[in-house]
C-alpha positions as CSV (number, residue, x, y, z in Angstrom):
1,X,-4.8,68.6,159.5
2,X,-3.2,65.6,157.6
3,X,-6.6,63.5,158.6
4,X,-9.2,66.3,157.6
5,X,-7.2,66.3,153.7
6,X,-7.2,62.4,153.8
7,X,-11.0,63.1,154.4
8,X,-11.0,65.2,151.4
9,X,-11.0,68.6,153.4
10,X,-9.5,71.2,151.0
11,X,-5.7,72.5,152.5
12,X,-7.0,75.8,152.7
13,X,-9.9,74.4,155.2
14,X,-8.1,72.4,156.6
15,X,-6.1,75.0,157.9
16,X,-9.2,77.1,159.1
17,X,-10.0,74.3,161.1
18,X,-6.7,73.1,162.8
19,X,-6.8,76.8,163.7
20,X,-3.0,77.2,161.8
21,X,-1.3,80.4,163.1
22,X,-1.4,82.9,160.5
23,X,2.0,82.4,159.3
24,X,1.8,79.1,159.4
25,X,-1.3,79.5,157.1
26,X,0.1,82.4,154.8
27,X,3.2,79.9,154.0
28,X,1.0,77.0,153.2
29,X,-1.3,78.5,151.5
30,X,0.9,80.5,149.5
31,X,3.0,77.5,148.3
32,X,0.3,75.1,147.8
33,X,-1.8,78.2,146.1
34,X,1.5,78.4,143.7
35,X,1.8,74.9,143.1
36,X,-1.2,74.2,142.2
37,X,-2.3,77.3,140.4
38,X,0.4,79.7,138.8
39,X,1.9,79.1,135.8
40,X,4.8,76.7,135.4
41,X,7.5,79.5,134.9
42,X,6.7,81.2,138.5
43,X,6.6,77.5,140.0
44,X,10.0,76.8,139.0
45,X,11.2,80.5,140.0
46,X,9.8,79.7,143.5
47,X,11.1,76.0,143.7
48,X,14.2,77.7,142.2
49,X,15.0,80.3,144.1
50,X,12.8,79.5,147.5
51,X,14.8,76.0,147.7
52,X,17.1,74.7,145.3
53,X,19.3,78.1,145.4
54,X,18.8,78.6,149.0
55,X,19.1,75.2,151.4
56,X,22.5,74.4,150.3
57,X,23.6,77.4,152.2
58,X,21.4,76.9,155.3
59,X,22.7,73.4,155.3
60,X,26.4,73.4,155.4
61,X,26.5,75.8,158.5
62,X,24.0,73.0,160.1
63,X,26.9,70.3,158.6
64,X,29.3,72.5,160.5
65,X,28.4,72.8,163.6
66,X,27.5,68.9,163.9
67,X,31.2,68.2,162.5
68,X,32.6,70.3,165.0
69,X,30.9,68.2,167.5
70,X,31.7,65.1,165.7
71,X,30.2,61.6,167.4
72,X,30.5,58.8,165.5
73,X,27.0,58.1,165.5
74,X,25.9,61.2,163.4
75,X,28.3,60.0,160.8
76,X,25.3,58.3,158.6
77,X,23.5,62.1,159.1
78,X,26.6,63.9,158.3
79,X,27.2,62.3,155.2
80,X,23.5,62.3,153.8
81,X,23.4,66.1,154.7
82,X,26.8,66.4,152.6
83,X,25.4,64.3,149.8
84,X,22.3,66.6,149.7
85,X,24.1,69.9,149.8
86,X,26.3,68.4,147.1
87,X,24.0,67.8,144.8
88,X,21.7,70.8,145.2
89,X,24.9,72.8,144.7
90,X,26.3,71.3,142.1
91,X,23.4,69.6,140.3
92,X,20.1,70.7,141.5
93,X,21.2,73.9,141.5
94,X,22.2,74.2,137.9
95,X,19.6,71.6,136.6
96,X,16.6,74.4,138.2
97,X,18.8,77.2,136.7
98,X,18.9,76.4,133.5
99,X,15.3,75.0,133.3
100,X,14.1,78.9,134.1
101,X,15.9,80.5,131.4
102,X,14.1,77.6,129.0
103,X,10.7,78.0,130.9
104,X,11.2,81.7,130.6
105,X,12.2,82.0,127.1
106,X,14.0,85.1,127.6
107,X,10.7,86.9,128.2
108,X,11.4,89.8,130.7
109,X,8.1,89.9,131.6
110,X,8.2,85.7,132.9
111,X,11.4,86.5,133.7
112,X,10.1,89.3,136.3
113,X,6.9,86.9,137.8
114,X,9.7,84.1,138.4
115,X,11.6,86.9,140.7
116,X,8.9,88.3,142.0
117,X,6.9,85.0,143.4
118,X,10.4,83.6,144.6
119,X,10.9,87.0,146.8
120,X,7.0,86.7,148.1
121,X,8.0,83.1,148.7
122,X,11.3,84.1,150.6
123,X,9.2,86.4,152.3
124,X,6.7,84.1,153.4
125,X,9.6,81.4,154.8
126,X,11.1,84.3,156.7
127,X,8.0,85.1,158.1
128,X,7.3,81.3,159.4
129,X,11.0,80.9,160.4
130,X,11.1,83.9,162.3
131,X,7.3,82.6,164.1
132,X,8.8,79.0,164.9
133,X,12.1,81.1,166.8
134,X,9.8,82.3,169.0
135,X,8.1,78.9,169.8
136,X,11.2,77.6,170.5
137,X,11.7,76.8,174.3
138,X,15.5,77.0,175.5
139,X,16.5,74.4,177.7
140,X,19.6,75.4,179.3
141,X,22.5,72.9,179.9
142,X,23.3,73.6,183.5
143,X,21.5,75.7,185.8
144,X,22.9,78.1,188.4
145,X,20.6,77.7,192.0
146,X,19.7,81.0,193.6
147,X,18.7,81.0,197.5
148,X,15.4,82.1,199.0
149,X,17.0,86.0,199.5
150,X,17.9,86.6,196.0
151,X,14.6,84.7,194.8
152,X,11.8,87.3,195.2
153,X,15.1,89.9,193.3
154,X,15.3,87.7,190.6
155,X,11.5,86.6,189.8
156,X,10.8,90.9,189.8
157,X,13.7,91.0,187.4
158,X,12.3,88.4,185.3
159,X,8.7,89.4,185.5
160,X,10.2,92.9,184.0
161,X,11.4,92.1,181.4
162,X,8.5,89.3,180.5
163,X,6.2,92.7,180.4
164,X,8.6,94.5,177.9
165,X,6.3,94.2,175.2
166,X,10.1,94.3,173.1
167,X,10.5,90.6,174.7
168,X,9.0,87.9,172.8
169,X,10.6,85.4,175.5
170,X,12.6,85.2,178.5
171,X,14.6,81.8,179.0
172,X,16.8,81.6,182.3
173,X,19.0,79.1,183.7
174,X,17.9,79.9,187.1
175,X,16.7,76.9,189.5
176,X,14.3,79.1,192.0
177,X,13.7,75.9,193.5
178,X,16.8,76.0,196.1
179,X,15.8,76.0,199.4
């Protein structure tokens, strides 16, 4: 995709032709569509509140969890992530606040585009994060070996519940290889 836009493909064409998957292409397309078309107030209620107000949160339970774990060589990681949730929560933050209510001018009706494009925004990252969850392949961290008897009970039991049209994906940590 990157190649076809260097080429001077259009984003939206681009997409077309890479074949994006639709919520790949409805998040794109939406934010590049706002960025580069809406007026300045809904841009900065979408950067606001789509980012600015939001990744501080998602980050610091990231932060967490790789503190818990804590190796010292994810101590130059740990810190930038810090740094960054810092300052989007205590300066970004703010900083994007304030320049709403002075891009808004206290006009209900800005006021009401700003909210409404950040929640079709939010809507359009739930959407894509939801689709890249279910492209995520679980690879377990031990396996448990099954012999030949319980093999042919164990594939049916899988196979089952792959054709539960409820299941997205079924991950095991069963090695069927065991002789």
């Amino acid at each position: 995709m990157v190649s076809l836009i260097e080429k001077g493909t259009h984003w939206r064409e681009a997409l077309i032709e890479v074949q994006a998957p639709k919520e790949i292409f409805d998040f794109v397309d939406f934010s590049l569509t706002v960025a580069t078309e809406a007026p300045v107030h809904i841009v900065a209620g979408v950067f606001t509140f789509g980012r600015e107000d939001l990744i501080p949160d998602l980050f610091i339970e990231i932060v967490r969890g790789l503190s818990k774990n804590n190796d010292e060589k994810f101590d130059d990681l740990l810190y930038y992530l810090e740094r960054h949730i810092e300052l989007d929560g205590d300066e970004h933050g703010p900083m994007a606040l304030q320049m709403i209510q002075e891009l808004c001018e206290n006009d209900s009706q800005k006021i009401g585009e700003a909210v409404a494009y950040s929640q079709k925004a939010l809507e359009h990252r739930l959407k894509l994060w939801d689709f890249i969850s279910t492209k995520i392949e679980w690879i377990p961290l031990n396996s448990i070996d099954i012999d030949n008897e319980k093999k042919d009970e164990v594939i049916g039991f899988l196979d089952s519940l792959e054709d539960d049209e409820d299941v997205q994906n079924v991950f095991s940590n069963v090695n069927l290889e065991v002789n």
